[in-house]
C-alpha positions in Angstrom: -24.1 18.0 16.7 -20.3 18.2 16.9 -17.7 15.8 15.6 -16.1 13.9 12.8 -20.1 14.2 10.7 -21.0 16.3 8.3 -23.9 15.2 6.3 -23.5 18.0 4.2 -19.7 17.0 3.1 -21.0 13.1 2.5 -20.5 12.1 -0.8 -24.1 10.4 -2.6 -23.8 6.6 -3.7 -22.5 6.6 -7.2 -23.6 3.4 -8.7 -21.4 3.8 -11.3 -18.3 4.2 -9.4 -16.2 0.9 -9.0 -14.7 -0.5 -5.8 -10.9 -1.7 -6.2 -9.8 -4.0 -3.8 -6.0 -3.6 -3.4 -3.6 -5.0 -0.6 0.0 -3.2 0.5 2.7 -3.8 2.9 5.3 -1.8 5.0 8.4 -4.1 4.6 10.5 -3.5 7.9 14.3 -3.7 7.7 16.3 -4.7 10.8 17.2 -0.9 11.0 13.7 0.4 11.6 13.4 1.5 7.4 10.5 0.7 4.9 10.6 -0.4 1.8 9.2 2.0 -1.1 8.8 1.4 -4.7 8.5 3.5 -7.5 5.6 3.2 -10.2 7.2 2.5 -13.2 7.0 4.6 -16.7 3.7 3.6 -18.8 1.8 2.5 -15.2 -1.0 4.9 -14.1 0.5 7.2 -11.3 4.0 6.8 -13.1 6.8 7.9 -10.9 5.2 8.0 -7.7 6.4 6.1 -4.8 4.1 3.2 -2.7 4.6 0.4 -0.7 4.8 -2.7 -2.6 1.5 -4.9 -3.1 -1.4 -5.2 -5.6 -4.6 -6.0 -6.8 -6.8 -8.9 -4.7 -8.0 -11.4 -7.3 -11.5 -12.7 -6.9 -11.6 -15.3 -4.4 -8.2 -14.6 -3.3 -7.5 -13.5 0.3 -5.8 -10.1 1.1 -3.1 -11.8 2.4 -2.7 -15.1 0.1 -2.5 -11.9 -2.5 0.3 -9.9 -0.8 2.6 -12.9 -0.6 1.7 -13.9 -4.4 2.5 -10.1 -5.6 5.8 -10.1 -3.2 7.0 -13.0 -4.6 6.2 -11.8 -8.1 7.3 -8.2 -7.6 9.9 -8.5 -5.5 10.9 -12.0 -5.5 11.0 -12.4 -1.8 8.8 -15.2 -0.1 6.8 -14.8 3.3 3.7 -16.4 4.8 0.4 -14.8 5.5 0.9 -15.6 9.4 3.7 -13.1 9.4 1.7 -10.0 8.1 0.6 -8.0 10.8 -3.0 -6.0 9.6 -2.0 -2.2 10.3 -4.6 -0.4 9.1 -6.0 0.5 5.9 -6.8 3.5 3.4 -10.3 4.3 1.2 -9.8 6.9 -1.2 -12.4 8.2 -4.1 -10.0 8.4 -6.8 -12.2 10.3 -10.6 -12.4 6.9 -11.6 -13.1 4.4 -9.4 -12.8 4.1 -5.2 -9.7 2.6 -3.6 -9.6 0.0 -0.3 -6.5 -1.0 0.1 -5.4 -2.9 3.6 -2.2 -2.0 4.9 -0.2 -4.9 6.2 3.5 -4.7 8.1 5.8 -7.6 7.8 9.4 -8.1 9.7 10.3 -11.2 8.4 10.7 -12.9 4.7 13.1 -14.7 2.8 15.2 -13.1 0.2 16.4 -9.9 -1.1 14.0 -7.3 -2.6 14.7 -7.4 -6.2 12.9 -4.7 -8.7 11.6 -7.4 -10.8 8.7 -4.6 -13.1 11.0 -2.2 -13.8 10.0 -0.3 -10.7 13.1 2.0 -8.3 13.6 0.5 -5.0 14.3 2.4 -2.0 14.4 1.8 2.0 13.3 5.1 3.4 13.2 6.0 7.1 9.6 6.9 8.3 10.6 10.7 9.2 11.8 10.9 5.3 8.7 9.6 3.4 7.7 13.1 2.6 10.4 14.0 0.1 8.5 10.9 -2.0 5.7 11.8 -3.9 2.9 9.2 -3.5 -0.5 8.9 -4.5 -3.3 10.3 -2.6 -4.2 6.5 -1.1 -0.9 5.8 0.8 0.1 9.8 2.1 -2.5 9.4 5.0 -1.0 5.8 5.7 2.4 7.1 6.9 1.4 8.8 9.8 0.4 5.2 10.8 3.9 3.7 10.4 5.2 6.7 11.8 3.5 5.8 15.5 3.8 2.2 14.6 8.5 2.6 14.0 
């Protein structure tokens, strides 16, 4: 058989291993750049750049969760009708596994403000390699990159 399977390459069901349920978003400037911010000191992953978002509280919707951490992260307001789902990224990180939907959004009222002590930064797609970024998000920029 040829293709993407490999049965020998599959990891085994770890029962053990928890599922964290995360939601991001590609924030689109007028000028075609995304918005990146910087995982601040103390945080796990400290000093390594993501799009903005956060964890999915339990009966919370991915996207009434994106505009709830925007508005506290950022302190910009949008509504769930203009995030557009993009795609999304599953990573096994040691500890736990990571699904995070990826959403893009154009429009929003405000100005990005760093509001956890986290670096802002708009960054042009072709430039989002000179920011380190956990393994999760990496994969997820080829994405914008056919998407900008």
């Amino acid at each position: 058989m040829t293709g993407c399977w490999d049965p020998v390459s599959t990891p085994a069901p770890d029962p053990d291993l928890r599922l964290v349920l995360v939601v991001a978003v590609a924030l689109v400037d007028v000028d075609g750049r995304v918005l990146l911010a910087q995982r601040p000191p103390g945080k796990a992953m400290a000093g390594l750049w993501e799009f903005p978002g956060g964890k999915v509280a339990p009966g919370e919707t991915p996207e009434a969760a994106l505009v709830r951490e925007l508005r506290e992260e950022l302190g910009i307001d949008t509504a769930a009708s203009c995030l557009a789902p993009l795609t999304f990224a599953s990573h096994r990180y040691e500890t736990f596994h990571l699904l995070m939907p990826l959403y893009a959004c154009r429009v929003w009222q405000g100005t990005p403000v760093a509001r956890e002590g986290q670096r802002l930064a708009w960054v042009r797609v072709e430039r989002m390699g000179e920011y380190p970024m956990p393994a999760a998000d990496i994969p997820l920029v080829a994405m914008l990159r056919d998407l900008l």
